[in-house]
Biopython code that builds the backbone (N, CA, C, O; Angstrom):
import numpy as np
from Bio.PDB.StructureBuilder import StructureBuilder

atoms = [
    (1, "UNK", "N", (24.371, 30.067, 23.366)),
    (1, "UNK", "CA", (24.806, 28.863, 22.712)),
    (1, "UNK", "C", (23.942, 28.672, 21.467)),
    (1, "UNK", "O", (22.731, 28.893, 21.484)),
    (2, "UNK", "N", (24.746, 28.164, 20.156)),
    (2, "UNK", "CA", (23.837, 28.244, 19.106)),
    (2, "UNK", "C", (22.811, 26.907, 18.687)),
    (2, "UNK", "O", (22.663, 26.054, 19.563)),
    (3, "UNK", "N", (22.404, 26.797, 17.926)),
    (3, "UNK", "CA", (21.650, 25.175, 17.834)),
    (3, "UNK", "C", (22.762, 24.542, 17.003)),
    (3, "UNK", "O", (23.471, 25.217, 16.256)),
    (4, "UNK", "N", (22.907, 23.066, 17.174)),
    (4, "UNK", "CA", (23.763, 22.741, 16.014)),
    (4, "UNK", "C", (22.851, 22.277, 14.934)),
    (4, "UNK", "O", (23.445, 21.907, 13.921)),
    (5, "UNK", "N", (21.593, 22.207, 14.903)),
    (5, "UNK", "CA", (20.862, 22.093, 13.393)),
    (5, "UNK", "C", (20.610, 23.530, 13.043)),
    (5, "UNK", "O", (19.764, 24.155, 13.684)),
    (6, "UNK", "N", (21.237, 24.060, 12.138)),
    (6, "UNK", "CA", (20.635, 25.348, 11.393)),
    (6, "UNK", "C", (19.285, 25.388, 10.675)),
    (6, "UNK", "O", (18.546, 26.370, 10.596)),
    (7, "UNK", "N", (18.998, 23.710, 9.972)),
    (7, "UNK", "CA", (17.622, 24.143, 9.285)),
    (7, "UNK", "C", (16.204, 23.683, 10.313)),
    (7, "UNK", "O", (16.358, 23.325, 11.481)),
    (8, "UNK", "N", (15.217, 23.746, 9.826)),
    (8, "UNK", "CA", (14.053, 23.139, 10.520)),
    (8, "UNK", "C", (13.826, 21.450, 9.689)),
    (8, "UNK", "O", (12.930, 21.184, 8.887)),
    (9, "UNK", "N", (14.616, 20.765, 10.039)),
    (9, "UNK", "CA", (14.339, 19.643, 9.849)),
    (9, "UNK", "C", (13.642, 19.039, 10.278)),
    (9, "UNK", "O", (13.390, 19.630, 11.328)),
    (10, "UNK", "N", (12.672, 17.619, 10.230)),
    (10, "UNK", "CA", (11.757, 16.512, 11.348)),
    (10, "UNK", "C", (12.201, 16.173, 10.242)),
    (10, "UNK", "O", (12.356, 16.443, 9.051)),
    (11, "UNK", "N", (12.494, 14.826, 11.851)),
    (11, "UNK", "CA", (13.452, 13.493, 11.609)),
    (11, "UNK", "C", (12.722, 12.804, 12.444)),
    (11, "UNK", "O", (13.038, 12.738, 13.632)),
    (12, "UNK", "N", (11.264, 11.974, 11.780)),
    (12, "UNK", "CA", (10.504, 11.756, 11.939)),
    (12, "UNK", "C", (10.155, 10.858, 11.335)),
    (12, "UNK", "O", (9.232, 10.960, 10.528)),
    (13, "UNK", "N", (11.107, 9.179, 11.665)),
    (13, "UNK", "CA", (10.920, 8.120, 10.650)),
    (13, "UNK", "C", (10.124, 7.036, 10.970)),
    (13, "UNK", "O", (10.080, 6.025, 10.269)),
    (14, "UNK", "N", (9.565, 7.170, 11.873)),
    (14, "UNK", "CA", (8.502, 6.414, 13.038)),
    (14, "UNK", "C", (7.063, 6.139, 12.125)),
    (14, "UNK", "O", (6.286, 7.038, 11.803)),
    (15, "UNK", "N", (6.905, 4.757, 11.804)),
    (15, "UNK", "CA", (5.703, 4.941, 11.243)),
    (15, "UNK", "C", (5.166, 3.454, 11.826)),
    (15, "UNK", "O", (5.865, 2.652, 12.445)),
    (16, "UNK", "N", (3.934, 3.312, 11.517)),
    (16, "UNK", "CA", (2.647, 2.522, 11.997)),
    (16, "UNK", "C", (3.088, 0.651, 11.412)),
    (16, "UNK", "O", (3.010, 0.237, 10.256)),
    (17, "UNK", "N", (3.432, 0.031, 12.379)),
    (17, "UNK", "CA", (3.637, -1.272, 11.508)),
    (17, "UNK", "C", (2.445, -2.148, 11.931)),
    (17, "UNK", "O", (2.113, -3.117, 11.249)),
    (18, "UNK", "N", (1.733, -1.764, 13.189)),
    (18, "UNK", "CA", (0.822, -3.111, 13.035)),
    (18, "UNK", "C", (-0.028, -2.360, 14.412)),
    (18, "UNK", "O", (0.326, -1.481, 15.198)),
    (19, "UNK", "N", (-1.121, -3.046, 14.296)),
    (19, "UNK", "CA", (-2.458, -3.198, 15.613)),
    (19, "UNK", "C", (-2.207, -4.691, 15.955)),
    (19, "UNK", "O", (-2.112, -5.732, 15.304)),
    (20, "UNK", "N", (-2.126, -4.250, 17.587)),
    (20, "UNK", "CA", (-1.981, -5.734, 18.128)),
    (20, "UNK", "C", (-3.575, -5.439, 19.357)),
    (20, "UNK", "O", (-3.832, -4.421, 19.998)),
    (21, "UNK", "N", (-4.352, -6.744, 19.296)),
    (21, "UNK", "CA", (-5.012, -7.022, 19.636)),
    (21, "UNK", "C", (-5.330, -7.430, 21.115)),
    (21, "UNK", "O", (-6.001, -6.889, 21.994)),
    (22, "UNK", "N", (-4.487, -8.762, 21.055)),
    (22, "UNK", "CA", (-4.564, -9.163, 22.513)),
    (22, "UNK", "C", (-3.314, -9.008, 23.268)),
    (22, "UNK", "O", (-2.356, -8.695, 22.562)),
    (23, "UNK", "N", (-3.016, -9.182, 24.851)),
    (23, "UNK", "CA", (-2.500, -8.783, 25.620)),
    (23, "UNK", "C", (-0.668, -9.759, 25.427)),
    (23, "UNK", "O", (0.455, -9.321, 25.677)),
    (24, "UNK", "N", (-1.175, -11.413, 24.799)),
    (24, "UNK", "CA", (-0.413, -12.184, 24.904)),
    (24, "UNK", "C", (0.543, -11.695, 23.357)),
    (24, "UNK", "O", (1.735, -11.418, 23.487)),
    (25, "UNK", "N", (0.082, -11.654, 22.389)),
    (25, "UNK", "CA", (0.589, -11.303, 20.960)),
    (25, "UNK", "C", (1.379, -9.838, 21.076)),
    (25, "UNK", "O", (2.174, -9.510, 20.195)),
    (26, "UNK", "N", (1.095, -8.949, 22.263)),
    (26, "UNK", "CA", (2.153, -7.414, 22.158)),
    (26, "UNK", "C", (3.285, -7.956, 23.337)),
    (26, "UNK", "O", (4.281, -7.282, 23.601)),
    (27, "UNK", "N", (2.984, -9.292, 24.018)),
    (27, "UNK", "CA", (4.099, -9.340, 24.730)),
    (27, "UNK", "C", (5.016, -10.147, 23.728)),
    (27, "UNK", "O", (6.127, -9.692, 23.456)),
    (28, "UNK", "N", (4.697, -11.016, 23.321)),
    (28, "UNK", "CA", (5.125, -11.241, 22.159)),
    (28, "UNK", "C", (5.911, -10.794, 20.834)),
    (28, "UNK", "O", (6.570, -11.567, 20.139)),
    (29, "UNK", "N", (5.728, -9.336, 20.579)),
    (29, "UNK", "CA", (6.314, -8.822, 20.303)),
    (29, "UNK", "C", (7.058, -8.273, 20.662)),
    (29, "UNK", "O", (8.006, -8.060, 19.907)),
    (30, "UNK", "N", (7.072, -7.802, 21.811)),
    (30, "UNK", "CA", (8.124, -6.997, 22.495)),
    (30, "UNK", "C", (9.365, -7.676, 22.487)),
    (30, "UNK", "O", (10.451, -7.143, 22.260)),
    (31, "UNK", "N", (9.113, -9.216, 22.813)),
    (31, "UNK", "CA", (10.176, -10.421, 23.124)),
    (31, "UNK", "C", (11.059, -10.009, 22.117)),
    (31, "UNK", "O", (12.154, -9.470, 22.284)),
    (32, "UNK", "N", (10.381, -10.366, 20.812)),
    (32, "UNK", "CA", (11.162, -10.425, 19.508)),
    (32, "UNK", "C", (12.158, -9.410, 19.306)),
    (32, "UNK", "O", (13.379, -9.549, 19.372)),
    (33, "UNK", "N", (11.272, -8.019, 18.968)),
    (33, "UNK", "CA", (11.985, -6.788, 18.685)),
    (33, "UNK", "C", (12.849, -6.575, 19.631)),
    (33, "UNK", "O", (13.741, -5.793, 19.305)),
    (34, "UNK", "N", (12.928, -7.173, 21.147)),
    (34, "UNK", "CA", (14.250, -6.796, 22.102)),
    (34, "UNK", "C", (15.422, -8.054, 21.553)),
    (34, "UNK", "O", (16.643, -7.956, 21.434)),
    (35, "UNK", "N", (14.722, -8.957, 21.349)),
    (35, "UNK", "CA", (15.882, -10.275, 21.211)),
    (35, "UNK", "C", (16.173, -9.704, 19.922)),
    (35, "UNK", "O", (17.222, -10.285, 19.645)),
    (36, "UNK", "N", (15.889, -8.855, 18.853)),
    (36, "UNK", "CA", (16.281, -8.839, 17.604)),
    (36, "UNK", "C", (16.880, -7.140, 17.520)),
    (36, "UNK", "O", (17.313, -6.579, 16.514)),
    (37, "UNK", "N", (16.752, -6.616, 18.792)),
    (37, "UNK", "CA", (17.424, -4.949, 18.338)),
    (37, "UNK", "C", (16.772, -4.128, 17.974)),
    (37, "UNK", "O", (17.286, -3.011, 17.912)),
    (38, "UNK", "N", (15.638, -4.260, 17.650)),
    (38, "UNK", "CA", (14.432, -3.534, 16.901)),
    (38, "UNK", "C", (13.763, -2.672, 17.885)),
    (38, "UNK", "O", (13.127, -3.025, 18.879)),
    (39, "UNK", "N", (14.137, -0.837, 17.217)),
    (39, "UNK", "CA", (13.506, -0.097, 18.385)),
    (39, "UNK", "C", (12.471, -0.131, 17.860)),
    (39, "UNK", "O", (12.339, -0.442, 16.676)),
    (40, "UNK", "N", (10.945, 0.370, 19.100)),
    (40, "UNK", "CA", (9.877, 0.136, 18.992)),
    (40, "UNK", "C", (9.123, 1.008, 19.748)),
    (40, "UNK", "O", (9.741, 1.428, 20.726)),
    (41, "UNK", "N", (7.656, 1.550, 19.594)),
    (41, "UNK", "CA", (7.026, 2.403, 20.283)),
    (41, "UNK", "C", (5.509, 1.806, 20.213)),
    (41, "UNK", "O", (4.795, 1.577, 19.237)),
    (42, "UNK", "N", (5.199, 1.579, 22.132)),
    (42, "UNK", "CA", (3.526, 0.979, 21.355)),
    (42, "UNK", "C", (2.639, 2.333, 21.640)),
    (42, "UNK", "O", (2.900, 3.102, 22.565)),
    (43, "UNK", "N", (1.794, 2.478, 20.921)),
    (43, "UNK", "CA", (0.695, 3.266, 21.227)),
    (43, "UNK", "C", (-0.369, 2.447, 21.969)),
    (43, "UNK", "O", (-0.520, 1.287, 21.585)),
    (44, "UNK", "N", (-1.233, 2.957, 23.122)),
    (44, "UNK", "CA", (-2.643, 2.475, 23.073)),
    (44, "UNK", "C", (-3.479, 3.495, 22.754)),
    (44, "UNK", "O", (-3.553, 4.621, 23.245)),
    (45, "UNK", "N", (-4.211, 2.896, 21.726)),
    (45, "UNK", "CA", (-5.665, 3.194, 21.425)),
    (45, "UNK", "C", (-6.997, 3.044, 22.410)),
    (45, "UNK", "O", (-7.672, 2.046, 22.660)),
    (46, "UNK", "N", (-7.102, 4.252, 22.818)),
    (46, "UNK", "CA", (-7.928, 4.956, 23.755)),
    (46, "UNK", "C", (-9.463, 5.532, 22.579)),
    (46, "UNK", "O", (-9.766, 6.339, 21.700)),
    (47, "UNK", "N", (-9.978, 4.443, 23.384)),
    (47, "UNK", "CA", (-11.652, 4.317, 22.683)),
    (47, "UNK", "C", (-12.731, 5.246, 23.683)),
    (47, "UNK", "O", (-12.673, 5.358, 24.908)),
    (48, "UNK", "N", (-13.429, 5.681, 23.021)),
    (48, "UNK", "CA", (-14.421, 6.744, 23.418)),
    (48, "UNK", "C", (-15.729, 5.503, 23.962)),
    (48, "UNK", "O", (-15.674, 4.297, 23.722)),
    (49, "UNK", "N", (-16.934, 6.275, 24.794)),
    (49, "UNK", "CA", (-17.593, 5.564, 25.220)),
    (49, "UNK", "C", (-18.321, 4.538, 24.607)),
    (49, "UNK", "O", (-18.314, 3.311, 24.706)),
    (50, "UNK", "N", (-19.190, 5.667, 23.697)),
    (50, "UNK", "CA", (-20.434, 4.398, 22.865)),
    (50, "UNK", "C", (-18.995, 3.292, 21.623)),
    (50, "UNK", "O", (-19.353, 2.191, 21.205)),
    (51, "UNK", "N", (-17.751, 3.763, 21.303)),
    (51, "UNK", "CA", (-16.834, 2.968, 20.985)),
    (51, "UNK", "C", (-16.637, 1.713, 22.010)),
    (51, "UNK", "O", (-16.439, 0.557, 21.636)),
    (52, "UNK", "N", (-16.715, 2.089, 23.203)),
    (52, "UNK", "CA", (-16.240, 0.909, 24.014)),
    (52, "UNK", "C", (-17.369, -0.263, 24.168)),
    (52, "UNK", "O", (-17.322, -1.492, 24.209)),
    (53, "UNK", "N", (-18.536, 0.840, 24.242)),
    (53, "UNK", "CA", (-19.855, -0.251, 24.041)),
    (53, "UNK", "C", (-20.163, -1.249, 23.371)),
    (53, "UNK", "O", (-20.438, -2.391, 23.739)),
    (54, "UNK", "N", (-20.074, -0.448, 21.586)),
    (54, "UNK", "CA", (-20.144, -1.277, 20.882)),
    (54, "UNK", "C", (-19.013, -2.748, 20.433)),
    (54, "UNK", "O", (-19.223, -3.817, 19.859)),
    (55, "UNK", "N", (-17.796, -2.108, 21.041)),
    (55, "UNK", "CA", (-16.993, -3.543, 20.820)),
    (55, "UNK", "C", (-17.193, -4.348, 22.022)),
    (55, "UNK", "O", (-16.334, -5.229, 22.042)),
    (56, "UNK", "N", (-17.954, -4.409, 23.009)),
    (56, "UNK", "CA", (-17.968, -5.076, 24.007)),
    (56, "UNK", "C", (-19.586, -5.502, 23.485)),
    (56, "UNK", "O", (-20.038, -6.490, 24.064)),
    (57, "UNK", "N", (-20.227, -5.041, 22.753)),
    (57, "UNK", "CA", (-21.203, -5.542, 22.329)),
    (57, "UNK", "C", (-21.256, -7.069, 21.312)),
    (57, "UNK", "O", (-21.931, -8.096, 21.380)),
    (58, "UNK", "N", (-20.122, -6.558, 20.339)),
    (58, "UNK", "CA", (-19.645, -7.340, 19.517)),
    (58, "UNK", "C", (-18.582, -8.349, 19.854)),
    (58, "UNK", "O", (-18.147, -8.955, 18.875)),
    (59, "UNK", "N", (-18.048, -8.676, 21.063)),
    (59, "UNK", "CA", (-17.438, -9.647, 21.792)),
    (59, "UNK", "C", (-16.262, -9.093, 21.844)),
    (59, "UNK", "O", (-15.550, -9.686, 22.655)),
    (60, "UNK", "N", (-15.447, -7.711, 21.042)),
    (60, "UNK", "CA", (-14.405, -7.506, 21.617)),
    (60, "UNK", "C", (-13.674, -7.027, 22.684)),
    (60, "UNK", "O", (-13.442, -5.819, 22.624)),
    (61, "UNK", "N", (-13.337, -7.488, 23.433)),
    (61, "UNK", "CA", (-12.675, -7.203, 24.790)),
    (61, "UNK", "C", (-11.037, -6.483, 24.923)),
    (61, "UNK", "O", (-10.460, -6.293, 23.853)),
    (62, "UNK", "N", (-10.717, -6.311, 25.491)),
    (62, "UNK", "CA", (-9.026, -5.958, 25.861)),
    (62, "UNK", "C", (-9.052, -4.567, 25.087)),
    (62, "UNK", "O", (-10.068, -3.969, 24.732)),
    (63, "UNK", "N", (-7.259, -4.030, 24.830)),
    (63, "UNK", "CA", (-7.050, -3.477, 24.834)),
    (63, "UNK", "C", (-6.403, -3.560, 23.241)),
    (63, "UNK", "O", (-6.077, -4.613, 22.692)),
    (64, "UNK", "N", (-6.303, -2.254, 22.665)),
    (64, "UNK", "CA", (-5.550, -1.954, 21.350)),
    (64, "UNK", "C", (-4.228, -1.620, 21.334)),
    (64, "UNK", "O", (-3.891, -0.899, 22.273)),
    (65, "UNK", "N", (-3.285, -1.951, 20.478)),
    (65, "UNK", "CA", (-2.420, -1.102, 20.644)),
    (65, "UNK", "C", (-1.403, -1.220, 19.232)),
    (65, "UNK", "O", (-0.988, -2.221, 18.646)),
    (66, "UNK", "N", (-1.184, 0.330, 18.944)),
    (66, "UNK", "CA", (-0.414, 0.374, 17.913)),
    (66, "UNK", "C", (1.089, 0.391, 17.739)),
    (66, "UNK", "O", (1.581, 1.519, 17.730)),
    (67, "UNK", "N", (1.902, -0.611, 17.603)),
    (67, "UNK", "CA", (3.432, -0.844, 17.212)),
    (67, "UNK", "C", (3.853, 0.155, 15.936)),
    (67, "UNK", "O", (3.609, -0.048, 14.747)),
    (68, "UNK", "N", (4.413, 1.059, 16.408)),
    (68, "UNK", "CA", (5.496, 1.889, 15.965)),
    (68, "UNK", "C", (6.985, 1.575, 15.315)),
    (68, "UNK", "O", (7.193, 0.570, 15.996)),
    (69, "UNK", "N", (7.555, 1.631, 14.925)),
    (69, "UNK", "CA", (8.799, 1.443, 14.602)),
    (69, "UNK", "C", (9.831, 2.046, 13.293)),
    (69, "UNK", "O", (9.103, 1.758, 12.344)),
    (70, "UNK", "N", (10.599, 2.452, 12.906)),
    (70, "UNK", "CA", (11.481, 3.294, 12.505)),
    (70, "UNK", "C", (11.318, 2.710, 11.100)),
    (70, "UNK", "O", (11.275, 1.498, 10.886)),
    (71, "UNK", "N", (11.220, 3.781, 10.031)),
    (71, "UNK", "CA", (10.748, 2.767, 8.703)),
    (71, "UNK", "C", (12.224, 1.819, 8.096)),
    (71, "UNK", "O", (12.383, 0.814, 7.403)),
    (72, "UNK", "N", (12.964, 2.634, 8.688)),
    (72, "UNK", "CA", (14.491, 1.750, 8.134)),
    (72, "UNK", "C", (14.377, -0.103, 8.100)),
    (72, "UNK", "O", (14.768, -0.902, 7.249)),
    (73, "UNK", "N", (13.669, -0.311, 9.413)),
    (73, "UNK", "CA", (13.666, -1.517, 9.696)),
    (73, "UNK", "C", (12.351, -2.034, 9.386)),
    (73, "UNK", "O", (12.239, -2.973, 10.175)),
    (74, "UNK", "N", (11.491, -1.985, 8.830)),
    (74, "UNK", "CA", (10.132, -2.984, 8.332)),
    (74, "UNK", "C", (10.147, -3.989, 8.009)),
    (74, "UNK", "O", (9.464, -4.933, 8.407)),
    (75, "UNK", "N", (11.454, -3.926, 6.714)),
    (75, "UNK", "CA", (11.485, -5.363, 6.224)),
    (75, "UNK", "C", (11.885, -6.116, 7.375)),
    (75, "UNK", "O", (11.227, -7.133, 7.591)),
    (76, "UNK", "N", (12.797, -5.845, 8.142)),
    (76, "UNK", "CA", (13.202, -6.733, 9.055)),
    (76, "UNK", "C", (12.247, -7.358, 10.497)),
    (76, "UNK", "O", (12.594, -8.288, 11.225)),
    (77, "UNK", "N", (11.188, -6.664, 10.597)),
    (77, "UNK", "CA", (10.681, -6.934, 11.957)),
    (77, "UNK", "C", (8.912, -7.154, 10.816)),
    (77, "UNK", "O", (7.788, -7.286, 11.301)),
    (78, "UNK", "N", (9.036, -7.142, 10.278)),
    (78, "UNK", "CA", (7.831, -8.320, 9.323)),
    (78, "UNK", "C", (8.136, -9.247, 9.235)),
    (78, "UNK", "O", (7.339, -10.158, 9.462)),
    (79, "UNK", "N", (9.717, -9.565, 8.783)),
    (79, "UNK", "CA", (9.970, -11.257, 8.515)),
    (79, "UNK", "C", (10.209, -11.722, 9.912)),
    (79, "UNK", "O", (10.010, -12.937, 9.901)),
    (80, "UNK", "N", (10.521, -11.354, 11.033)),
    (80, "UNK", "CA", (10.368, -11.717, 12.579)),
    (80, "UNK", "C", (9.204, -12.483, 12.986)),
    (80, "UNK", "O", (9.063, -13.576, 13.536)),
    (81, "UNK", "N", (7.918, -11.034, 12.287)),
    (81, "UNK", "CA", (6.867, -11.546, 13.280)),
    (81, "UNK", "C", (6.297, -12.522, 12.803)),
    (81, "UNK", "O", (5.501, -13.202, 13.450)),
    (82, "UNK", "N", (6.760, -12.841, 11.046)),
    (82, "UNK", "CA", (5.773, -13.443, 10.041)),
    (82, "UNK", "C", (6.617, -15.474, 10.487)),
    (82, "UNK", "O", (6.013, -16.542, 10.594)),
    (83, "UNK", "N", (8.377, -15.119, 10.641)),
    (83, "UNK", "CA", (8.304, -16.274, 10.974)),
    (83, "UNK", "C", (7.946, -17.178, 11.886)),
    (83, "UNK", "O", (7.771, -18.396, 11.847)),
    (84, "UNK", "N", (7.834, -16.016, 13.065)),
    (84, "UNK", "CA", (7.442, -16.478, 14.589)),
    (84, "UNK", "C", (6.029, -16.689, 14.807)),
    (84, "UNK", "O", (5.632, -17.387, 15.740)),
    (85, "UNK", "N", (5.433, -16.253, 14.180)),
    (85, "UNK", "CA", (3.788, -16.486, 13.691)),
    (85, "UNK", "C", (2.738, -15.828, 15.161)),
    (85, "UNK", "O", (1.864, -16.316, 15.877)),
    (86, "UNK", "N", (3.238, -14.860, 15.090)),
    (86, "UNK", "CA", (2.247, -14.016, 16.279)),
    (86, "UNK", "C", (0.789, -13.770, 15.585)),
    (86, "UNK", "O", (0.501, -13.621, 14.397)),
    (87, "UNK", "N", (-0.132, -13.785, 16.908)),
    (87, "UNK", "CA", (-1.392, -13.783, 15.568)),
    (87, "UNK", "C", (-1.795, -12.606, 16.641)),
    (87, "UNK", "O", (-1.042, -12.032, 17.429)),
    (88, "UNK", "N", (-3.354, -12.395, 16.418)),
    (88, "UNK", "CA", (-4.300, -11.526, 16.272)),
    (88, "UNK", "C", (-3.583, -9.895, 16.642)),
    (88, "UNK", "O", (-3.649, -9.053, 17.537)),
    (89, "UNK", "N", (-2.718, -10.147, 15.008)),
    (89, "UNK", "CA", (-1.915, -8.778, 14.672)),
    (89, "UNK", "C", (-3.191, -8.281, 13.018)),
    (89, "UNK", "O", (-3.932, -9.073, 12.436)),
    (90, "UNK", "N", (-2.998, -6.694, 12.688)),
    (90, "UNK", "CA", (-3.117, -6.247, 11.735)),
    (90, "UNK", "C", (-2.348, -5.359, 10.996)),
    (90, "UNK", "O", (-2.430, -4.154, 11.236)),
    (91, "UNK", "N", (-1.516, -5.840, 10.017)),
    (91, "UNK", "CA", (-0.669, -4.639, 9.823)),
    (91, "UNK", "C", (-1.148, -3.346, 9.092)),
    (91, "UNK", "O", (-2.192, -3.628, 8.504)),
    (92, "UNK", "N", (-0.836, -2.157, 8.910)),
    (92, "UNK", "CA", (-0.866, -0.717, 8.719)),
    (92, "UNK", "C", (-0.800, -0.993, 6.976)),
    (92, "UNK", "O", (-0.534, -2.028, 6.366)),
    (93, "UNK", "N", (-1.089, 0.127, 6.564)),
    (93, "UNK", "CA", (-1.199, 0.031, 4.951)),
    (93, "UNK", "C", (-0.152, 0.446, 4.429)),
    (93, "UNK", "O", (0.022, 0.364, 3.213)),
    (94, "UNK", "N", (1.190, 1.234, 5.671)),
    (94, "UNK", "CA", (2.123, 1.050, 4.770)),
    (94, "UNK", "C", (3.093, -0.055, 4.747)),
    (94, "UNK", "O", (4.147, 0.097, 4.130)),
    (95, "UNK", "N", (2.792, -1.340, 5.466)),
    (95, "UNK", "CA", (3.482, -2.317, 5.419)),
    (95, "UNK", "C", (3.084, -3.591, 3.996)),
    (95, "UNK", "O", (1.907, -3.923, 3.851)),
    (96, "UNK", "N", (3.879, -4.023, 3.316)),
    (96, "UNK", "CA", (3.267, -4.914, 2.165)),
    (96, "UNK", "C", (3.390, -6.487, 3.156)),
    (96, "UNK", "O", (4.147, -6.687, 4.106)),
    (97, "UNK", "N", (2.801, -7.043, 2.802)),
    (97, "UNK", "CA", (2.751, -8.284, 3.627)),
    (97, "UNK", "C", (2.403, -9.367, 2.672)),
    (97, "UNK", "O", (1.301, -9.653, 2.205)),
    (98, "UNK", "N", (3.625, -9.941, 2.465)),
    (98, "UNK", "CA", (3.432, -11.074, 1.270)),
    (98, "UNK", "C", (4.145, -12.192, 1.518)),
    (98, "UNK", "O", (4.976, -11.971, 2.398)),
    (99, "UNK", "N", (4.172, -13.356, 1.093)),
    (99, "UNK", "CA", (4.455, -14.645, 1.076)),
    (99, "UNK", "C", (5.946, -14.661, 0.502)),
    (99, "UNK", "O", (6.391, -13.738, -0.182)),
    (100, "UNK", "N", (6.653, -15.772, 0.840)),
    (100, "UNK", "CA", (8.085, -15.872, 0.586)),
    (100, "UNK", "C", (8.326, -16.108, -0.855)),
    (100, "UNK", "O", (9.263, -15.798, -1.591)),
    (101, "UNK", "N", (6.933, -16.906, -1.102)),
    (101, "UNK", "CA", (7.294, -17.793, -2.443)),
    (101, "UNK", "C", (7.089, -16.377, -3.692)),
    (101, "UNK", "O", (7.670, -16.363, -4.777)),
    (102, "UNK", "N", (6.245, -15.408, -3.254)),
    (102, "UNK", "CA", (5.720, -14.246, -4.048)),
    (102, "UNK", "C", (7.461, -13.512, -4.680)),
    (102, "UNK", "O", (7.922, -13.280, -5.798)),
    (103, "UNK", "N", (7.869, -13.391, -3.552)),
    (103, "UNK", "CA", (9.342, -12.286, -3.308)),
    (103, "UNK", "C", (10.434, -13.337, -3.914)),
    (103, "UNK", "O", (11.298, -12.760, -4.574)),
    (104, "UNK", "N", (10.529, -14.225, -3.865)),
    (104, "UNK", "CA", (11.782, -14.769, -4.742)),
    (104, "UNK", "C", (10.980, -15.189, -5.911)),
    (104, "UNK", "O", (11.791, -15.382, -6.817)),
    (105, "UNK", "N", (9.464, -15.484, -6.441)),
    (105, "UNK", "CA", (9.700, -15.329, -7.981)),
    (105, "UNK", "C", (9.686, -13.894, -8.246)),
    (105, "UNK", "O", (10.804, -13.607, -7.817)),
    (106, "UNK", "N", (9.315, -13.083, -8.552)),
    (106, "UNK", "CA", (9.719, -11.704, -8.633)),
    (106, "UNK", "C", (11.547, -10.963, -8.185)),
    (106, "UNK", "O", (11.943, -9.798, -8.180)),
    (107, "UNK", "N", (12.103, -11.982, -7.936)),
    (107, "UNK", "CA", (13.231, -11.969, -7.700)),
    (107, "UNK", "C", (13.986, -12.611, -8.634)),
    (107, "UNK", "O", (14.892, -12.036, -9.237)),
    (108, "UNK", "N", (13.711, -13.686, -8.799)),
    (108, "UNK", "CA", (13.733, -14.288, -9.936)),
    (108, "UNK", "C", (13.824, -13.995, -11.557)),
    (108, "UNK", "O", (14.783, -14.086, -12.324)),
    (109, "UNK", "N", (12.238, -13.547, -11.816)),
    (109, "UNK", "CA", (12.094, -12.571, -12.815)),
    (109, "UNK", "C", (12.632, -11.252, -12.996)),
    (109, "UNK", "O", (12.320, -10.739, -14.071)),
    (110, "UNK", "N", (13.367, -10.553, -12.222)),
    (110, "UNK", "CA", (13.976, -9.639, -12.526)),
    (110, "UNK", "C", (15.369, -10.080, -12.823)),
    (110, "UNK", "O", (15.872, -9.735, -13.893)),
    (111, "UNK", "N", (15.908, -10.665, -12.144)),
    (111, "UNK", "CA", (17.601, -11.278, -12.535)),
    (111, "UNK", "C", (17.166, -11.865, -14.321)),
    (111, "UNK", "O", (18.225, -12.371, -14.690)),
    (112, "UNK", "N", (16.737, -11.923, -14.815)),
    (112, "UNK", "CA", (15.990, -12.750, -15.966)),
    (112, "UNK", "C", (16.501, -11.360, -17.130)),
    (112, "UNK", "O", (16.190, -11.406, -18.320)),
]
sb = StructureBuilder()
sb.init_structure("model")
sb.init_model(0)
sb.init_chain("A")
sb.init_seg("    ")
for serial, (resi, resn, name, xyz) in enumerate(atoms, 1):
    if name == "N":
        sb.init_residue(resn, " ", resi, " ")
    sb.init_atom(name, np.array(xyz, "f"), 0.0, 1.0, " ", f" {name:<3s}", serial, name[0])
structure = sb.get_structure()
């Protein structure tokens, strides 16, 4: 039987949207992205020893974990989390994370 992709493609659109912190803010997300359709992949971040030390030194506790999701949809599951106001999130550097009022003047100024 032959392959039906002939070339070597990766289709590989999965990229890094955010570090979620605490336990209550990734359930939190999950809520959203299921009530909104938004596929999703969490990673946990698996810390090495003297790593675990030192954030337990420095008061951080719990667990890490990195939210995945398909780049098609960013814009859409930023303005989710940004209206629903989930906190002790960090987003990834390839997400832009800006204010409403920023995006319609620049919206603005271009129709101009």
């Amino acid at each position: 039987m032959s392959s039906v992709l002939r070339h070597d493609h990766v289709f590989n659109n999965e990229i890094p949207l955010c570090d979620v912190h605490t336990k209550e803010s990734k359930q939190a997300i999950e809520q959203l992205f299921l009530k909104h359709r938004i596929s999703y992949y969490l990673e946990w971040k698996k810390f090495g020893f003297f790593k675990n030390l030192l954030r337990s030194l420095f008061g951080k506790k719990g667990d890490v974990y990195t939210v995945k999701i398909n780049r098609a949809e960013i814009l859409k599951a930023v303005t989710i989390i940004q209206s629903a106001g989930v906190d002790d999130i960090v987003f990834s550097e390839y997400v832009e994370v800006k204010d409403n009022a920023d995006k319609q003047a620049k919206d603005n100024a271009s129709s101009k």
